[in-house]
C-alpha positions as CSV (number, residue, x, y, z in Angstrom):
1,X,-4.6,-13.6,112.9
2,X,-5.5,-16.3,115.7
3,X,-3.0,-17.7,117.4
4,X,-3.8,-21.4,115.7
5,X,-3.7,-20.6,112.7
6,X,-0.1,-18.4,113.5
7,X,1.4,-21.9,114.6
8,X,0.1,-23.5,111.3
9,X,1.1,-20.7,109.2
10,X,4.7,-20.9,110.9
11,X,4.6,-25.0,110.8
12,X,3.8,-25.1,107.1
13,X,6.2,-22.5,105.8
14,X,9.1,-24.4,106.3
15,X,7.8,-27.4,104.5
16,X,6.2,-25.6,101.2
17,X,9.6,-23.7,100.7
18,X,11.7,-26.1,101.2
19,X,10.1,-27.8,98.3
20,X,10.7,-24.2,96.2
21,X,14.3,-23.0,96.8
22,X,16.0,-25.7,95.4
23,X,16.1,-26.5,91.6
24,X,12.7,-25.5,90.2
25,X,11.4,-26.5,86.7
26,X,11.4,-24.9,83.1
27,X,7.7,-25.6,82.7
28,X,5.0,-25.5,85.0
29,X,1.4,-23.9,85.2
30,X,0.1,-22.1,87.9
31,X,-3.4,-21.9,87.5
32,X,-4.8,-18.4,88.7
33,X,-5.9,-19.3,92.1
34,X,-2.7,-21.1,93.0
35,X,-4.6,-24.2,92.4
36,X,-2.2,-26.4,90.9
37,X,-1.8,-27.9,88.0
38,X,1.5,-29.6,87.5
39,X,1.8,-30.5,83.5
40,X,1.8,-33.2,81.4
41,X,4.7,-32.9,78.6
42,X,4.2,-29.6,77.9
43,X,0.5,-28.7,78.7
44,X,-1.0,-26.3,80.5
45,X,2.4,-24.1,80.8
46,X,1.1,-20.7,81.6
47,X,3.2,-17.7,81.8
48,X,6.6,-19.8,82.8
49,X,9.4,-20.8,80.8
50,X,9.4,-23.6,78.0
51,X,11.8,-25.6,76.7
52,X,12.9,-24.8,72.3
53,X,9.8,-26.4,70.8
54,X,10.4,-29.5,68.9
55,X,6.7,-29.0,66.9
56,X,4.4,-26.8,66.0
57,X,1.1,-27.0,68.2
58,X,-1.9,-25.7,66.4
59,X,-3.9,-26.6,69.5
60,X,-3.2,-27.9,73.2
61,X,-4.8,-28.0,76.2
62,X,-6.6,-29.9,78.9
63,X,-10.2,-30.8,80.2
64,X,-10.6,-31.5,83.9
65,X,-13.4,-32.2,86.4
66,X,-13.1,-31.8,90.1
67,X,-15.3,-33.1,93.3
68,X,-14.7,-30.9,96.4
69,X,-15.1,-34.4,98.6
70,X,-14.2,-31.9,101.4
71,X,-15.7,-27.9,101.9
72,X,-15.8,-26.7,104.9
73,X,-16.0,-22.9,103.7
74,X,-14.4,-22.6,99.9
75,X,-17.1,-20.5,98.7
76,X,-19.3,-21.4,95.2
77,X,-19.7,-17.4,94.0
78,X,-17.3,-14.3,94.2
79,X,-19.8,-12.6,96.3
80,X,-18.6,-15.8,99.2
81,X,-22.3,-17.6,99.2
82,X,-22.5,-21.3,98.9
83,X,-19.8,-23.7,98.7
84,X,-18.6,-25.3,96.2
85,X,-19.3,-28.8,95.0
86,X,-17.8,-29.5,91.8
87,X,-15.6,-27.3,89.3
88,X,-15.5,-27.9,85.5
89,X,-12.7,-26.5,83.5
90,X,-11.6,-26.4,79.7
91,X,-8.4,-24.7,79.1
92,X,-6.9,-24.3,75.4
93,X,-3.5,-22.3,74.7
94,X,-1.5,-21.7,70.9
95,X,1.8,-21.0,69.8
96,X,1.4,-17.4,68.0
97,X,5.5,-17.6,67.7
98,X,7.5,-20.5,68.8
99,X,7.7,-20.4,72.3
100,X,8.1,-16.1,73.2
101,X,4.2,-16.0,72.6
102,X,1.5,-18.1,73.1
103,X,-2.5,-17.2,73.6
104,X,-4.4,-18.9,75.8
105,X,-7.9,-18.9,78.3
106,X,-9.5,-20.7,80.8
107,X,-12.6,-21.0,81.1
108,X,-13.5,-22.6,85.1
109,X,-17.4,-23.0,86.0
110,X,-18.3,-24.1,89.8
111,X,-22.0,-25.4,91.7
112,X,-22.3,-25.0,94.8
113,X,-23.2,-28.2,96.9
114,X,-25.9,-26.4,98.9
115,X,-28.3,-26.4,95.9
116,X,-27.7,-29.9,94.5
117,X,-24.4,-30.0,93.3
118,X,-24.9,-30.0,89.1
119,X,-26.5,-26.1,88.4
120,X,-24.1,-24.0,87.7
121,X,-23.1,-21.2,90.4
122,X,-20.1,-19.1,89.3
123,X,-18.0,-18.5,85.7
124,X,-14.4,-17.5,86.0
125,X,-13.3,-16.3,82.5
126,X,-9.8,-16.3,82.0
127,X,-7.5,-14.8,78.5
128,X,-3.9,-13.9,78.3
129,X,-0.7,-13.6,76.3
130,X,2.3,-15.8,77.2
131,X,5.6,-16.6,76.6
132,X,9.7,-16.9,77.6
133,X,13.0,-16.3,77.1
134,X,15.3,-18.8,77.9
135,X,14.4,-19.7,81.8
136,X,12.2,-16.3,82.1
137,X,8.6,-16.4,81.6
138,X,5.9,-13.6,81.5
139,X,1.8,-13.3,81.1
140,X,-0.1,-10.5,80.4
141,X,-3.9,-11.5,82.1
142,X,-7.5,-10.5,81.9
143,X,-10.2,-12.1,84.2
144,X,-13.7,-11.9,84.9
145,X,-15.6,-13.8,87.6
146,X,-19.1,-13.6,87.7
147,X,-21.9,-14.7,89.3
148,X,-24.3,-17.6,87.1
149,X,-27.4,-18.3,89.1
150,X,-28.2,-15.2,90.7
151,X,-27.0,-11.2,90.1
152,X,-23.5,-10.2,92.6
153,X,-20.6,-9.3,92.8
154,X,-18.1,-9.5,89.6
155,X,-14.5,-9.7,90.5
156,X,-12.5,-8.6,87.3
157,X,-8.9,-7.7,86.6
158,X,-5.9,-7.2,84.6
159,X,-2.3,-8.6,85.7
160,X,1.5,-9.4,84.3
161,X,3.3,-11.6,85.7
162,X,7.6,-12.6,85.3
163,X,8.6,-15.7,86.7
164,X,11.9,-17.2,86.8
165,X,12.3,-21.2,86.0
166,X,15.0,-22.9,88.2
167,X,17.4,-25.6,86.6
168,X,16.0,-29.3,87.3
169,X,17.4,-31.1,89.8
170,X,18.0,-33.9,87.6
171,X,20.9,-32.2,85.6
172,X,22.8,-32.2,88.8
173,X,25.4,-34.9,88.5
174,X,24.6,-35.6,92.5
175,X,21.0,-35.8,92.8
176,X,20.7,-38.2,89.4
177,X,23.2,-40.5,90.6
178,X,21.1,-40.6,93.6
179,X,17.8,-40.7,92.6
180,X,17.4,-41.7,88.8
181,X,14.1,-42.0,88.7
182,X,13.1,-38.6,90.2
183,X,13.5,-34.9,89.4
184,X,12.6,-31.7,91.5
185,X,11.4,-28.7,89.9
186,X,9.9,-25.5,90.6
187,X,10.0,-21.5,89.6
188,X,8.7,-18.3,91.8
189,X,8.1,-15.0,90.2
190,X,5.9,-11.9,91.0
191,X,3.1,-9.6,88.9
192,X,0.9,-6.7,89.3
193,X,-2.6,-6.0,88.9
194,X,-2.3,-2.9,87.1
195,X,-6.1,-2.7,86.4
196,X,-8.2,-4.3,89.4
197,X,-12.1,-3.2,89.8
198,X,-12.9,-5.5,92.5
199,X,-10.4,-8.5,92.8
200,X,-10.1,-8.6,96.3
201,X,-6.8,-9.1,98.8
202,X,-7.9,-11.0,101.5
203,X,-10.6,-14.2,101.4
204,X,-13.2,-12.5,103.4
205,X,-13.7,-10.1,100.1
206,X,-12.3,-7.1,101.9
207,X,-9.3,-4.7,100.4
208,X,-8.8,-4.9,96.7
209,X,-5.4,-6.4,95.4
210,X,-2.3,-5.0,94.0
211,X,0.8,-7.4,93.2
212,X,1.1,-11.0,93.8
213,X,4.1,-13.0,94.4
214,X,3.7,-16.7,93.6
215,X,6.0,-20.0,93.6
216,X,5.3,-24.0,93.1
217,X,7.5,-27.1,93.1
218,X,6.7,-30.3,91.8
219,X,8.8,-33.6,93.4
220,X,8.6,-36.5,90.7
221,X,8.8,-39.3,93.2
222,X,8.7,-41.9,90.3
223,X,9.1,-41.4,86.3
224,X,6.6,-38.4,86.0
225,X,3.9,-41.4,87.1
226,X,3.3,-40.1,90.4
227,X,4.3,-36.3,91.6
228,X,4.1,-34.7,94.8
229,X,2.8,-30.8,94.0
230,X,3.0,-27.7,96.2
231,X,1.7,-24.4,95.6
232,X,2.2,-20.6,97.6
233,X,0.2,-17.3,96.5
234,X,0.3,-14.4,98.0
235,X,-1.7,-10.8,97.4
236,X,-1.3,-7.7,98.9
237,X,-3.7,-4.6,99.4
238,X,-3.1,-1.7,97.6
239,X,-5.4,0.1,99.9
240,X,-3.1,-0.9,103.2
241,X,-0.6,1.3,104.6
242,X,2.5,-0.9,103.2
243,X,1.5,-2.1,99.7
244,X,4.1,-4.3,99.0
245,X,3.4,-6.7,102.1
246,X,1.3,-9.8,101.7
247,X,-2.4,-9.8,103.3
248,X,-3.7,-13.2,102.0
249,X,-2.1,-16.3,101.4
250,X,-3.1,-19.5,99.6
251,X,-1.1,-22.4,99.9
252,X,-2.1,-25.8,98.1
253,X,-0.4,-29.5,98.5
254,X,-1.3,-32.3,96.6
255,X,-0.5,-35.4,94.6
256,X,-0.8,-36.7,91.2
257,X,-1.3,-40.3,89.7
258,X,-0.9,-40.5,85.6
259,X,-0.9,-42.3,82.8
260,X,-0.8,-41.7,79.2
261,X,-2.6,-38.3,79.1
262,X,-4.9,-38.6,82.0
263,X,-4.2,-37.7,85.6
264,X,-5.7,-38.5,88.9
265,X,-4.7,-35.6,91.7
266,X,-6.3,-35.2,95.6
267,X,-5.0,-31.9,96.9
268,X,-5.8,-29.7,99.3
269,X,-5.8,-25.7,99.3
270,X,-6.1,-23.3,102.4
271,X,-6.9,-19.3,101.5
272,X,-6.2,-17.3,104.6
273,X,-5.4,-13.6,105.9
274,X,-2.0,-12.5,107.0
275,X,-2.4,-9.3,108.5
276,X,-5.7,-9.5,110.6
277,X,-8.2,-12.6,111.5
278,X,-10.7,-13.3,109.3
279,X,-12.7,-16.0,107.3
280,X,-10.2,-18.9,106.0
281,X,-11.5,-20.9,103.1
282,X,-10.4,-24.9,102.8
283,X,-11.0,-27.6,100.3
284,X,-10.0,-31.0,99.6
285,X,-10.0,-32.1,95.8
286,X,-10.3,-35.3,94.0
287,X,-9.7,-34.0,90.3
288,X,-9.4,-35.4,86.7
289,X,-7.8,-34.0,84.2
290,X,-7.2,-34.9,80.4
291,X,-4.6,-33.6,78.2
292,X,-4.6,-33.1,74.4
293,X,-2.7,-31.5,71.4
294,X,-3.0,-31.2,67.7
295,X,0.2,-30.5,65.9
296,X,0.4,-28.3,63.0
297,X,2.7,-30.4,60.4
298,X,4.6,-28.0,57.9
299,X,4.5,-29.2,53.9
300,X,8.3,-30.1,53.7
301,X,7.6,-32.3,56.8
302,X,4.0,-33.9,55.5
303,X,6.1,-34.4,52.1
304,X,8.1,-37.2,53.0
């Protein structure tokens, strides 16, 4: 690693986990690239810890659309060609039972900005089992990212992942006497790719990944109206001589404006190696996102 980014890598530590050691949050998403996705109510919760239920969902999810105002070198295919422009994304999730098992996909399309911005360049296919036990949360993941305008490379894989849901900061007698309006949450956890063909461990597409370790914190600076997100991911190389140790990290930091269903987020995310030098890929994100639900109503409940 160059010495730069060493002193950025050793500046922003500090920062992103001081936002994740404190009181993280019974239900986040993390969505598979440690992109971001910080929830509204209870969509979008992937593989972390729920609250009990209070209905039935038949059906949630969210749409979202993304501009990449800002790509120096986050790449448009899994082969690394192009750069991305804008990313498209439908993601739909159901309660098989209650809240210990949920199905749910993602389906995440890209273009690349060097060939007009609107055809489509890359398809990341997404479907998983999920679910929790009181603060505990699981996923059992299959992925496949391929290549849409032109033949390449196909990274596909199969991961579980436990993560652990921290209690909210707003419980605390202390912090809500202090800050009312506000809550801090977060949860960290780790997984294994127990099936990998060609999902790689580091961003210039070399090594091929083994476990990943993963947490995110969310700082409601006013009435779940405006949140401050922050995101850490880290792979490691099963091909390395210490397979356990991280080789690529991907941070991510933005913020989030809603109302009603709809959010407004900027962020920014940063992919880089750990254990050698090497290509780093950047972004920065202005992204939309819509949330919905349809709510299965029992007969007792649609009798009255």
């Amino acid at each position: 690693m160059q010495i730069h980014e060493k002193a950025r890598w050793i500046w922003w530590t500090p920062l992103l986990l001081s936002l994740l050691v404190t009181y993280p949050l019974p239900s986040q998403a993390l969505e598979k690239y440690g992109r971001a996705l910080p929830p509204i109510g209870e969509i979008g919760e992937e593989g972390v810890a729920k609250p009990e239920p209070q209905a039935q969902h038949w059906l949630r999810g969210y749409l979202l659309t993304a501009g990449f105002v800002h790509n120096p070198t986050f790449a448009a295919r899994p082969d690394n060609t192009g750069l991305v422009g804008m990313r498209h994304m439908v993601h739909l999730e159901t309660d098989l039972y209650k809240q210990y098992l949920q199905f749910y996909t993602d389906q995440n399309f890209f273009s690349d900005r060097t060939n007009g911005w609107i055809e489509l360049s890359e398809w990341d296919g997404t479907y998983a089992f999920t679910g929790s036990l009181g603060q505990w949360g699981w996923r059992l993941q299959y992925e496949r990212d391929a290549p849409l305008d032109s033949s390449g490379i196909k990274q596909v894989y199969a991961d579980t992942l436990v993560t652990y849901a921290f209690q909210n900061a707003n419980q605390v007698d202390w912090w809500r006497e202090r800050f009312p309006n506000q809550n801090l949450t977060a949860y960290a956890g780790a997984g294994w790719l127990f099936h990998n063909e060609s999902y790689f461990a580091r961003p210039d597409n070399t090594g091929r990944a083994l476990f990943r370790y993963v947490a995110h914190a969310d700082l409601d600076l006013y009435r779940n109206l405006v949140v401050l997100f922050a995101d850490m991911h880290f792979l490691t190389d099963r091909k390395s001589n210490n397979a356990v140790s991280p080789t690529e990290l991907d941070w991510i930091l933005g913020l989030a404006f809603r109302w009603g269903n709809a959010e407004l987020s900027v962020y920014h995310e940063r992919d880089l190696p750990l254990d050698r030098s090497g290509l780093v890929q950047q972004y920065t994100a202005l992204q939309l996102r819509y949330a919905f639900e349809w709510v299965r109503h029992s007969a007792a409940s649609s009798s009255r």
